[in-house]
N, C-alpha and C positions, 0 to 999 in steps of 0.2 A: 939232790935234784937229779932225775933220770934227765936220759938225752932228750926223751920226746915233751918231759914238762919245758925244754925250752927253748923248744918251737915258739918261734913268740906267731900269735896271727898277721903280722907283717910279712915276716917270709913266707906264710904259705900265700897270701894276698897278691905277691908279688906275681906268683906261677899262677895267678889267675887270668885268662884271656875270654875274649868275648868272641862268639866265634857264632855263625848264623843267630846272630842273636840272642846268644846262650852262653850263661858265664860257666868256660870248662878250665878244667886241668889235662893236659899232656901225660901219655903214659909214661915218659920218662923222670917227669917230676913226683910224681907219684911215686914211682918204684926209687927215684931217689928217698924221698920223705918215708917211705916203707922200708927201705934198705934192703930191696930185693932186685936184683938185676932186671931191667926190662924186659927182656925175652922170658924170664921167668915170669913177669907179672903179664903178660901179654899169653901166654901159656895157660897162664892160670885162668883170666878168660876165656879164652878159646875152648876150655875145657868145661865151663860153666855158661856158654855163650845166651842159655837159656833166662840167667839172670839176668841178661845187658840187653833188654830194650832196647831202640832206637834216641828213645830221649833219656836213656841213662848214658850210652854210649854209643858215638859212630865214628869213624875212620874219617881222619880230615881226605879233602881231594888235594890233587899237586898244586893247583892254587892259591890254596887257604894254608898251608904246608910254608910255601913260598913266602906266602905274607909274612907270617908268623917270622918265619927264618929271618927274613930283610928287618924283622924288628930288634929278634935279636944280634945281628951283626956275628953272623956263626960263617966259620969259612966252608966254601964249598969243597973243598982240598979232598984228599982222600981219606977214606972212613970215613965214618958218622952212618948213616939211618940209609937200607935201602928201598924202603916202604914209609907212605907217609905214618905219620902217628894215630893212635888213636886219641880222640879227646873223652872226657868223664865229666859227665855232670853231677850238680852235686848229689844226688840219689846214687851215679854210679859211682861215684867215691867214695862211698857208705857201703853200696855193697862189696865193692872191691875189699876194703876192708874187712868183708866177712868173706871172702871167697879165699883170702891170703890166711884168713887165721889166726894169727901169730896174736901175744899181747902188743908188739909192737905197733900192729896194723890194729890194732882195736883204740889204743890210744889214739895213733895217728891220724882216724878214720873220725874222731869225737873232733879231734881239732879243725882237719878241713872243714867240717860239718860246721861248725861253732865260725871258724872265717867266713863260708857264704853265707851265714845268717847275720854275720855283720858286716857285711858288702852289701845285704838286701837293707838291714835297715838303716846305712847311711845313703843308700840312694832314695828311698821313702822320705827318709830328711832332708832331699835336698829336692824330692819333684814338692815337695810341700811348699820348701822354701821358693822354690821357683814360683808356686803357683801365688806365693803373698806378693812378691815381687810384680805379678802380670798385674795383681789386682791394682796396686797401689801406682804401678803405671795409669793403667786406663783412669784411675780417681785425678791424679796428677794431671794426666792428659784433659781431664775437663775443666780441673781446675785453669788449666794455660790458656786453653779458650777464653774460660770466661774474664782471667785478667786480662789478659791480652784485648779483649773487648773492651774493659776500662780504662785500657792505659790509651787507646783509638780517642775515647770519647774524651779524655783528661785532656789531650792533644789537638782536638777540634776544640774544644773552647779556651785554651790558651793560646791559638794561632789568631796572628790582629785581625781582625775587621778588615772584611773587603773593601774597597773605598770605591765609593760608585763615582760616576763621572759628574754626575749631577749633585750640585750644593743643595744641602737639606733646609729650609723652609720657606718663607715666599722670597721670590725672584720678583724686582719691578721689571716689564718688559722695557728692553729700547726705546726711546724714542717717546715716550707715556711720561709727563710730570707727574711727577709724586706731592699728593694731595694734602 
């Protein structure tokens, strides 16, 4: 079993973030899972800048940098990064993969590839399930009305009888012999 069959899609999953609405990979996790130093893989685009799009790849802002960093609980100490990262979608992690060459990166490039296609279709499985979920509320929701309307009307006619003030059938008046 080579190193890269076992990559399992978990760990690449993991190095998955959501970033303007875009599920990417950091150049660092990349060039780790490619086994090539960052600033080489980072080289290596800048050298091919032609194939990195916009929506294959763009440079986080310090912001989006920060977030990220506060999630991972990384210390701000000395060393580490002094440019924010770039992020890879998954198209730019395909090409990256052909931009680095290597079998390593060809393998690697099939795997990340094969992770956001199973990140897309367990989220397709779960706006689906969401969406049975709304229905079956709103069905529910009509059904509560309409019991709850029954159980009103079960409760009006097992409540006693008003009792009027006046005795129900003939009354002799005062004072009048009864015949």
């Amino acid at each position: 079993m080579t190193e890269t069959t076992s990559l399992v899609p978990e760990k690449i999953a993991q190095r998955i973030h959501l970033v303007r609405g875009q599920k990417i990979m950091l150049d660092a996790d990349l060039a780790a899972l490619y086994k090539v130093e960052t600033r080489t893989l980072v080289q290596a685009v800048k050298r091919n800048l032609r194939r990195f799009p916009q929506d294959f790849m763009f440079q986080l802002t310090d912001e989006e940098w920060g977030a990220l960093r506060s999630q991972f609980v990384t210390s701000k100490g000395r060393g580490g990064r002094r440019y924010a990262p770039y992020a890879f979608t998954e198209h730019g992690a395909l090409m990256l993969s052909s931009v680095l060459g290597s079998s390593t990166a060809a393998d690697v490039g099939i795997m990340v590839v094969r992770t956001f296609v199973q990140l897309r279709e367990m989220l397709s499985t779960h706006k689906e399930l969401a969406a049975k979920l709304d229905a079956l509320e709103r069905k529910v929701g009509s059904h509560d009305q309409a019991i709850a309307g029954l159980i009103d009307a079960i409760r009006q006619l097992m409540a006693p009888p008003i009792q009027s003030k006046r005795p129900i059938g003939f009354i002799q008046p005062k004072g009048k012999p009864a015949k």
